[in-house]
C-alpha positions in Angstrom: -46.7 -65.1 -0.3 -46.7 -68.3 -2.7 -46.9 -71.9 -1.4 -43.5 -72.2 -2.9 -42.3 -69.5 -0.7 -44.0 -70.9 2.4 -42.8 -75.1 2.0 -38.8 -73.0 1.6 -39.6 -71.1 4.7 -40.6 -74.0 6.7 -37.9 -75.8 5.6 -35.2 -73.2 6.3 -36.8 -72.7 9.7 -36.7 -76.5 10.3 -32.3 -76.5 9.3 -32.0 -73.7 11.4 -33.9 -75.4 14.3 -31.6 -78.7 14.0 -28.4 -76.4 13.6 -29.5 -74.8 16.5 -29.9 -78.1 18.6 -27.5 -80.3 17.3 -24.9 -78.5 15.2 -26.0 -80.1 12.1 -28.7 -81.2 9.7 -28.7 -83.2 6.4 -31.2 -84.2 3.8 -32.7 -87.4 5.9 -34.0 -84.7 8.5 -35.5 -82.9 5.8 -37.4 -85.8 4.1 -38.2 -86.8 7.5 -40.0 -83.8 8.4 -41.3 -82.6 5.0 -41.6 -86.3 3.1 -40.2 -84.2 0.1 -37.1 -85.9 -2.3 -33.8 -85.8 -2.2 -33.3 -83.7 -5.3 -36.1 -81.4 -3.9 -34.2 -81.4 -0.3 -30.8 -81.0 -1.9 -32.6 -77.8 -3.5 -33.9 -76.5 -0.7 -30.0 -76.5 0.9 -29.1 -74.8 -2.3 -31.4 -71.5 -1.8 -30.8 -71.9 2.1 -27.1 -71.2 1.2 -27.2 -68.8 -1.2 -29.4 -66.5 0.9 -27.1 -67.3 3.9 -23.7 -68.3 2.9 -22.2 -67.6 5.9 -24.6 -69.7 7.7 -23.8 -73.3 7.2 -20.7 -75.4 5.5 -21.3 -78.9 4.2 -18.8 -81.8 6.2 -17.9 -84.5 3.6 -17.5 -87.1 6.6 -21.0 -86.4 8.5 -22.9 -86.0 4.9 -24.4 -82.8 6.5 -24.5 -79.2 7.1 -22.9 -77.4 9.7 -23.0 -74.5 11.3 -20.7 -72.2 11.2 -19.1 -69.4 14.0 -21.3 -67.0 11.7 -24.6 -68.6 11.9 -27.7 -66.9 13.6 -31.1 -68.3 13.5 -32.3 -65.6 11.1 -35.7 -67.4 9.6 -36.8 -68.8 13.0 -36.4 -65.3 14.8 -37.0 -62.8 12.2 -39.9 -64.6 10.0 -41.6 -67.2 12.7 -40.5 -65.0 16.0 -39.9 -68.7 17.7 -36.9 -70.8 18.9 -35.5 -73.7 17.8 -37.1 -75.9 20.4 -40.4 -74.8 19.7 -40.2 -74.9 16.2 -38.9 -78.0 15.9 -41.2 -79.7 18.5 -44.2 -78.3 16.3 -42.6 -79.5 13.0 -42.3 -83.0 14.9 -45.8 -83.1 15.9 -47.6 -82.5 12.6 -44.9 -84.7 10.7 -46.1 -87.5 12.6 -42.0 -88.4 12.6 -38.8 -88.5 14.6 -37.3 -85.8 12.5 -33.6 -86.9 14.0 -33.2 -90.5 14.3 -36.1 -93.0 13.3 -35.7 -96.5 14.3 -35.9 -99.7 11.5 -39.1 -100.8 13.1 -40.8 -97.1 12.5 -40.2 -97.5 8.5 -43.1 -98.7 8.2 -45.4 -96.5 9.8 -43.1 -93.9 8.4 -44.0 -94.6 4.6 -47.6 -94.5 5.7 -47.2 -91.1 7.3 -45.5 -89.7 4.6 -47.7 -90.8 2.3 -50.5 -88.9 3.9 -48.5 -86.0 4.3 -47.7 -85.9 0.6 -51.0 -85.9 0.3 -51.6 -82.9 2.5 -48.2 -81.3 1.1 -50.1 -81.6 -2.3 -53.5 -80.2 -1.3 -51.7 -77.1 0.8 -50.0 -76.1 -2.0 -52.8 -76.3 -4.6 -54.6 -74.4 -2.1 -51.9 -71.4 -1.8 -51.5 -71.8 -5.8 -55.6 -71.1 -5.6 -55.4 -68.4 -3.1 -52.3 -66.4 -5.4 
């Protein structure tokens, strides 16, 4: 499996997990957990929904996804055999940040930890791109 492959499966595991818990997850929880960019979280939501159309509808109002009657956490139980809570609470811990709501006086440390995730982001995936 590619890097590439690996950062999407994460993510969709991570949009289930927050569907799961709270009904709905945008592109803030995303960057949050994964310090990636918008355009590259808006992309990520792209192929989440084509593989799983049924899944998730985007709300205008809220500026998020949301599940549907339909949706089943497919990713988290099929690929990662977890649930949602456990998922998400590991996702939390390595990101360093409060995926869901991060106060004004954490943007700081915030930029610093996502910095050095980048970082890490960068040198996982040159090491699956090494390992393909």
């Amino acid at each position: 499996m590619k890097a590439a492959q690996l950062i999407h499966l994460r993510a969709f595991a991570l949009i289930e997990s927050c569907l799961v818990i709270t009904g709905r997850v945008g592109v803030p929880e995303l960057q949050r957990a994964f310090c990636n960019s918008r355009s590259s979280c808006s992309n990520i939501f792209t192929e989440y929904r084509k593989g799983y159309p049924w899944a998730v509808t985007y709300n205008d109002q809220e500026k998020a996804y949301i599940a549907t009657d339909k949706f089943k956490p497919i990713i988290l139980e099929q690929v990662f055999n977890t649930t949602a809570q456990e998922y998400f609470d590991a996702i939390q811990l390595i990101s360093l940040n409060d995926i869901l709501a991060p106060t004004r006086n954490e943007k700081s440390k915030i930029t610093t930890r996502q910095t050095a995730l980048k970082k890490l982001n960068a040198q996982l995936t040159q090491l699956g791109a090494n390992n393909d």
